[in-house]
Biotite code that builds the C-alpha atoms (Angstrom):
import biotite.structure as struc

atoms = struc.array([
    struc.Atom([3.401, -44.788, 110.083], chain_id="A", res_id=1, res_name="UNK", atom_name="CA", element="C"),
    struc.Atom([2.099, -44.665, 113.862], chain_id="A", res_id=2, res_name="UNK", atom_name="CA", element="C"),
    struc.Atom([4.067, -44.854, 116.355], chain_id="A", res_id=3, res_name="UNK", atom_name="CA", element="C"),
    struc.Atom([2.154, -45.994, 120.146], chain_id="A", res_id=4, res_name="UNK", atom_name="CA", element="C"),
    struc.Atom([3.331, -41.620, 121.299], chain_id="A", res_id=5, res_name="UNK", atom_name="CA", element="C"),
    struc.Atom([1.236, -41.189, 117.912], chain_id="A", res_id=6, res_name="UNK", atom_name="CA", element="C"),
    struc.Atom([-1.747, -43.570, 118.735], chain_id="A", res_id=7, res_name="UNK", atom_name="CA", element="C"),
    struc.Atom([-1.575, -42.438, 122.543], chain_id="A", res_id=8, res_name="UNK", atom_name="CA", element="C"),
    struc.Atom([-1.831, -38.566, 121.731], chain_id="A", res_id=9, res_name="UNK", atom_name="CA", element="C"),
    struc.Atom([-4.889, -39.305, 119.646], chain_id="A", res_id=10, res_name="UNK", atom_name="CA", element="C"),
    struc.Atom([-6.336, -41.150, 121.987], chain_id="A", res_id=11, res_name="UNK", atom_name="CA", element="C"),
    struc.Atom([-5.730, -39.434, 125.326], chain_id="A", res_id=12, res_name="UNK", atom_name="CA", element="C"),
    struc.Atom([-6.976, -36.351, 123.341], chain_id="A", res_id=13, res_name="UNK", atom_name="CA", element="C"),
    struc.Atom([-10.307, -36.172, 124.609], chain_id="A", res_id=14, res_name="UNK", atom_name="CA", element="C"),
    struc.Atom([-13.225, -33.536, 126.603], chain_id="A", res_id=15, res_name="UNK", atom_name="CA", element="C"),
    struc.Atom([-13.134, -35.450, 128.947], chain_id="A", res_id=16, res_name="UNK", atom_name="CA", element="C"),
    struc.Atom([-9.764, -37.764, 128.839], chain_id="A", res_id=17, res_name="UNK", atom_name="CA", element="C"),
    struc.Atom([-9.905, -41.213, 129.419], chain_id="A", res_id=18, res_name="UNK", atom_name="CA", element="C"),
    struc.Atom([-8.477, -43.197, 132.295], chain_id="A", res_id=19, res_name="UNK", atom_name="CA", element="C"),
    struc.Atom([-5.144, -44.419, 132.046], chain_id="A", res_id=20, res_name="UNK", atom_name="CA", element="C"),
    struc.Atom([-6.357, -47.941, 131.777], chain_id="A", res_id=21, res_name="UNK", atom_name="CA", element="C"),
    struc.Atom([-8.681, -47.833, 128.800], chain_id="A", res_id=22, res_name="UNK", atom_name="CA", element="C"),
    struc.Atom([-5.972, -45.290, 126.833], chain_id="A", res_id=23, res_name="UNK", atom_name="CA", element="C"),
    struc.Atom([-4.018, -48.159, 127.169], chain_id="A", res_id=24, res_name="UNK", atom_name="CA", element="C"),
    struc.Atom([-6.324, -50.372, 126.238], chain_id="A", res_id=25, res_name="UNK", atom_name="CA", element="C"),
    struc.Atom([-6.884, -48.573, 123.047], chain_id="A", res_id=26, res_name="UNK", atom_name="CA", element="C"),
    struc.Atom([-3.625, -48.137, 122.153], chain_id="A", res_id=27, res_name="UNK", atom_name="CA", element="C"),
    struc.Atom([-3.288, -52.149, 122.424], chain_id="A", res_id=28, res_name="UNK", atom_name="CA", element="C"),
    struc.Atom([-6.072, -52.586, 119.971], chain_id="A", res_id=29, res_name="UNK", atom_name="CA", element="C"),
    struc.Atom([-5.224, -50.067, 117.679], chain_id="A", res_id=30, res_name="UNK", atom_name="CA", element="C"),
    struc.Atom([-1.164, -51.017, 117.902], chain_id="A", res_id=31, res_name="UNK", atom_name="CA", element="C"),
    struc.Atom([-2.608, -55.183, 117.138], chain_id="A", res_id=32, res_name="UNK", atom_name="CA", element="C"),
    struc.Atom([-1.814, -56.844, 114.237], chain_id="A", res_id=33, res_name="UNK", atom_name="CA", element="C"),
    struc.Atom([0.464, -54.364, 112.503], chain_id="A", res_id=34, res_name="UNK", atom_name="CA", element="C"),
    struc.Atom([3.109, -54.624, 109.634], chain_id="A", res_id=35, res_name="UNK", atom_name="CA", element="C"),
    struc.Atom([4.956, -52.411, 108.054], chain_id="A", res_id=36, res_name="UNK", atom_name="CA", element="C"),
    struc.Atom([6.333, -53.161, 104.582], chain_id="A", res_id=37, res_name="UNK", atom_name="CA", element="C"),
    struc.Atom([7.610, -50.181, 102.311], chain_id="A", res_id=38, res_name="UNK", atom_name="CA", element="C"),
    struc.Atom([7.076, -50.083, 98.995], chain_id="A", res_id=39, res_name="UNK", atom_name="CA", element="C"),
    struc.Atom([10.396, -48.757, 97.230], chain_id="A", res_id=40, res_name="UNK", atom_name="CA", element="C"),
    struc.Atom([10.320, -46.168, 94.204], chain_id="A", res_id=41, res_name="UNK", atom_name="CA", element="C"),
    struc.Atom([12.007, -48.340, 92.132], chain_id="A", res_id=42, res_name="UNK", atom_name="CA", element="C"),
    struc.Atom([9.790, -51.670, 92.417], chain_id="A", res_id=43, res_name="UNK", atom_name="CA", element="C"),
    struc.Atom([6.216, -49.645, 92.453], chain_id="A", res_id=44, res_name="UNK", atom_name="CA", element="C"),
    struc.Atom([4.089, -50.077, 89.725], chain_id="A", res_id=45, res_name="UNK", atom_name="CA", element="C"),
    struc.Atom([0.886, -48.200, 88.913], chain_id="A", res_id=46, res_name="UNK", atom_name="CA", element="C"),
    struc.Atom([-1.565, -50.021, 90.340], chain_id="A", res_id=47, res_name="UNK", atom_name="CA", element="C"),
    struc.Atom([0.443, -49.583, 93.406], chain_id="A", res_id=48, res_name="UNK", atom_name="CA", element="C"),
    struc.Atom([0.174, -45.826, 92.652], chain_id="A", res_id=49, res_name="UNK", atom_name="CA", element="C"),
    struc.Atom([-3.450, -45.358, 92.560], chain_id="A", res_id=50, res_name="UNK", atom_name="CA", element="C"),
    struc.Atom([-4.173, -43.487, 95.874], chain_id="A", res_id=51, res_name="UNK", atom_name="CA", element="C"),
    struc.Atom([-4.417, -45.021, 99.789], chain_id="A", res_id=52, res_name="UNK", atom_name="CA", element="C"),
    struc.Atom([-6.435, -47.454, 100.787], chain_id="A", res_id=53, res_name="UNK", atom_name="CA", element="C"),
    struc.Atom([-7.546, -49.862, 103.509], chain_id="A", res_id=54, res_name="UNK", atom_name="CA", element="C"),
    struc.Atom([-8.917, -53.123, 103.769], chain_id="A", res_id=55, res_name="UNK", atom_name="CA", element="C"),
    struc.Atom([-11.060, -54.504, 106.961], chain_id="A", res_id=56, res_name="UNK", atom_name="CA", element="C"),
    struc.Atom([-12.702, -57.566, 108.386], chain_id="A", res_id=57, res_name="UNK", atom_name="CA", element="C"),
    struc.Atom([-15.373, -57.033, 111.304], chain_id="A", res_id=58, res_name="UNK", atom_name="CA", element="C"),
    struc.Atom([-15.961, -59.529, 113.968], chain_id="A", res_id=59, res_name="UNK", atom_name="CA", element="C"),
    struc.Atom([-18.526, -61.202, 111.287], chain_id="A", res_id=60, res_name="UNK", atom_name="CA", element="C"),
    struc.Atom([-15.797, -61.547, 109.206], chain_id="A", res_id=61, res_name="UNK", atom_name="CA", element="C"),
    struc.Atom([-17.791, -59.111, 106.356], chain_id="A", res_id=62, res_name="UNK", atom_name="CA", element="C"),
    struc.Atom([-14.905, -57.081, 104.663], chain_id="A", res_id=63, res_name="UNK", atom_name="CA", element="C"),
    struc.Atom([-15.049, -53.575, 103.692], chain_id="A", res_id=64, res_name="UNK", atom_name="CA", element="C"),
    struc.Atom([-12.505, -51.583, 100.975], chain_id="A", res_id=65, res_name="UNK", atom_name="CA", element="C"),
    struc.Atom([-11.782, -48.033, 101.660], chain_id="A", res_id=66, res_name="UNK", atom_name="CA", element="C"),
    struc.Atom([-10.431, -45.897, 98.892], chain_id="A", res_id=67, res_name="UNK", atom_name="CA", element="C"),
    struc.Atom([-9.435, -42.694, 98.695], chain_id="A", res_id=68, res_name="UNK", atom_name="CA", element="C"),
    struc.Atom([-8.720, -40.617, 95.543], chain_id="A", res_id=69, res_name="UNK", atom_name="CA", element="C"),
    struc.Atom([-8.399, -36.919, 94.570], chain_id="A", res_id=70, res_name="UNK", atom_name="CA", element="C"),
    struc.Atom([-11.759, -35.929, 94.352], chain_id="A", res_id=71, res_name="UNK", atom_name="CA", element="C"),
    struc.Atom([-13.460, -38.800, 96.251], chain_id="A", res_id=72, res_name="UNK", atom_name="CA", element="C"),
    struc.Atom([-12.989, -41.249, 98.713], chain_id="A", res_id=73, res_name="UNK", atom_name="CA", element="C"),
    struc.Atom([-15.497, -44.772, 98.694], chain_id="A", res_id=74, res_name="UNK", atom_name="CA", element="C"),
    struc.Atom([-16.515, -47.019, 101.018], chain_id="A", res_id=75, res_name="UNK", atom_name="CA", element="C"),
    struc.Atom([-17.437, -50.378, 99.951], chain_id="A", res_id=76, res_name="UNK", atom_name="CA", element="C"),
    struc.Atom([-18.942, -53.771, 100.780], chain_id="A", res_id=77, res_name="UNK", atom_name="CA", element="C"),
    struc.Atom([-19.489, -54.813, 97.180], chain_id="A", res_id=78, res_name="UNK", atom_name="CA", element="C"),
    struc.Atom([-17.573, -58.242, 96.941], chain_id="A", res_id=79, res_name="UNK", atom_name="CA", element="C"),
    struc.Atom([-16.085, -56.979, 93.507], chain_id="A", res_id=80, res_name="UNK", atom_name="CA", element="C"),
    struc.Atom([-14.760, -54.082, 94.813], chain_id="A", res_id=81, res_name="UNK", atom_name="CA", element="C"),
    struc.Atom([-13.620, -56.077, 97.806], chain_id="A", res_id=82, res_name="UNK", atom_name="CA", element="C"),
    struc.Atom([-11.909, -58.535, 95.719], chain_id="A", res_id=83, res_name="UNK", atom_name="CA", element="C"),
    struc.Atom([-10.120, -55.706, 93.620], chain_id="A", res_id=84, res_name="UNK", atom_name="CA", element="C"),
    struc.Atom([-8.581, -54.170, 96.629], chain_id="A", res_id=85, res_name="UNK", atom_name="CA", element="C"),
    struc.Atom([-7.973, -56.912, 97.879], chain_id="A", res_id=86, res_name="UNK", atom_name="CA", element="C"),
    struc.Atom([-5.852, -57.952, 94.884], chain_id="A", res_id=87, res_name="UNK", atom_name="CA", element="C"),
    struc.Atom([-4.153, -54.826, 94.702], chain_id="A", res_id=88, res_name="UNK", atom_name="CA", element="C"),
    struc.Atom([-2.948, -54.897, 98.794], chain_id="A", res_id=89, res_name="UNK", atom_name="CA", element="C"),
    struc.Atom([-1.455, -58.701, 97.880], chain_id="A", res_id=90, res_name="UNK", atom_name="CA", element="C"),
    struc.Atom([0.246, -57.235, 94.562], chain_id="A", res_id=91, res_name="UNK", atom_name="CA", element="C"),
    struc.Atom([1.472, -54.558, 96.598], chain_id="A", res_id=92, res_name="UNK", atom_name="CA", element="C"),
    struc.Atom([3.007, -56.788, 99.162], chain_id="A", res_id=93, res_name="UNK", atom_name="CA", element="C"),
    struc.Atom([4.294, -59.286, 97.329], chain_id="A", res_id=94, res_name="UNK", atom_name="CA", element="C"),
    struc.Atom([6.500, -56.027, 95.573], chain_id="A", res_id=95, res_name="UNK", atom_name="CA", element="C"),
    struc.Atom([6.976, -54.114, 98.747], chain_id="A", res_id=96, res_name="UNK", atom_name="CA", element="C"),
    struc.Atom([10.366, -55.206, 100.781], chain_id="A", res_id=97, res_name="UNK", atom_name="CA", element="C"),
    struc.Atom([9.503, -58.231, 103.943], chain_id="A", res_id=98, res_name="UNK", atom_name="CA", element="C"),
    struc.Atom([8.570, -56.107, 107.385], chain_id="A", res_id=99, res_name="UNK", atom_name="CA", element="C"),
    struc.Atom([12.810, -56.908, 108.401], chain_id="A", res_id=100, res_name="UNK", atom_name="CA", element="C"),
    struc.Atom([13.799, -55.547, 105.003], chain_id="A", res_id=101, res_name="UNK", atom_name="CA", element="C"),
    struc.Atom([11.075, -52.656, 105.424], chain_id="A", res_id=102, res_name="UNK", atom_name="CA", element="C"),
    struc.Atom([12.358, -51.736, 109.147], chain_id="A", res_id=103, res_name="UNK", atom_name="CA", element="C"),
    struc.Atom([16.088, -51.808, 107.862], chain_id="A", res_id=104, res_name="UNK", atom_name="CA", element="C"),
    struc.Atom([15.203, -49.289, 104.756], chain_id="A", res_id=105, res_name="UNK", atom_name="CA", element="C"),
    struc.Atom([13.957, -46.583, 107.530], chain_id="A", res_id=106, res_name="UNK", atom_name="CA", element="C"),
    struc.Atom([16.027, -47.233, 109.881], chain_id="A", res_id=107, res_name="UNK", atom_name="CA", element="C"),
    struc.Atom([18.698, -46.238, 106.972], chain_id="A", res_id=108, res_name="UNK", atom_name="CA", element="C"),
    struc.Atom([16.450, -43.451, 105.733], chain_id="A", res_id=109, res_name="UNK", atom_name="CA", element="C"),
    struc.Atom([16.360, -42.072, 109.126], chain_id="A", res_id=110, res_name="UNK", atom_name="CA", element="C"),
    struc.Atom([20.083, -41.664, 109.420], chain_id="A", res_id=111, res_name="UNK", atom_name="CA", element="C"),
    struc.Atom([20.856, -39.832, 106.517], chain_id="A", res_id=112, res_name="UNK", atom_name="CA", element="C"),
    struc.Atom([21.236, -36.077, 106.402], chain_id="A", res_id=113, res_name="UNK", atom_name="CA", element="C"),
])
């Protein structure tokens, strides 16, 4: 998880360092449109097991998967890769606990010894 200290030391970590205003600016974009949901041991499955990965939309709305594995991470325009990552990331969240649920797990997490 990324916190905006996280996203704001890797960005202001730079020969030479940015100006305040476009750190913060970055931090902004890179802080946009996040959720967090966690996934719980007991209600993964394995295709929720499979290895990270990361699904994006550029400003012409083409999508690229990202997959990483073991030996070998992929990068991927191919609509039916697309669509199979994409799949998985619903299945995922439809399993994973809602992003109140999700911030009430750590929160609990966080306070125990």
């Amino acid at each position: 998880m990324q916190t905006r200290a996280y996203a704001r030391a890797l960005i202001d970590n730079r020969i030479p360092p940015p100006d305040e205003e476009t750190v913060e600016e970055r931090v902004a974009a890179r802080m946009r449109n996040v959720v967090l949901q966690v996934l719980p041991f007991g209600r993964a499955f394995g295709n929720g097991l499979e290895g990270p990965m990361v699904l994006v939309e550029g400003l012409d709305h083409e999508r690229f998967a990202f997959m990483e594995g073991a030996f070998a991470s992929d990068l991927s325009v191919e609509p039916g890769v697309v669509s199979r990552v994409t799949e998985r990331l619903s299945m995922i969240r439809t399993r994973a606990l809602d992003p109140d649920e999700s911030a009430r797990f750590i929160e609990r997490m966080v306070g125990q010894p």
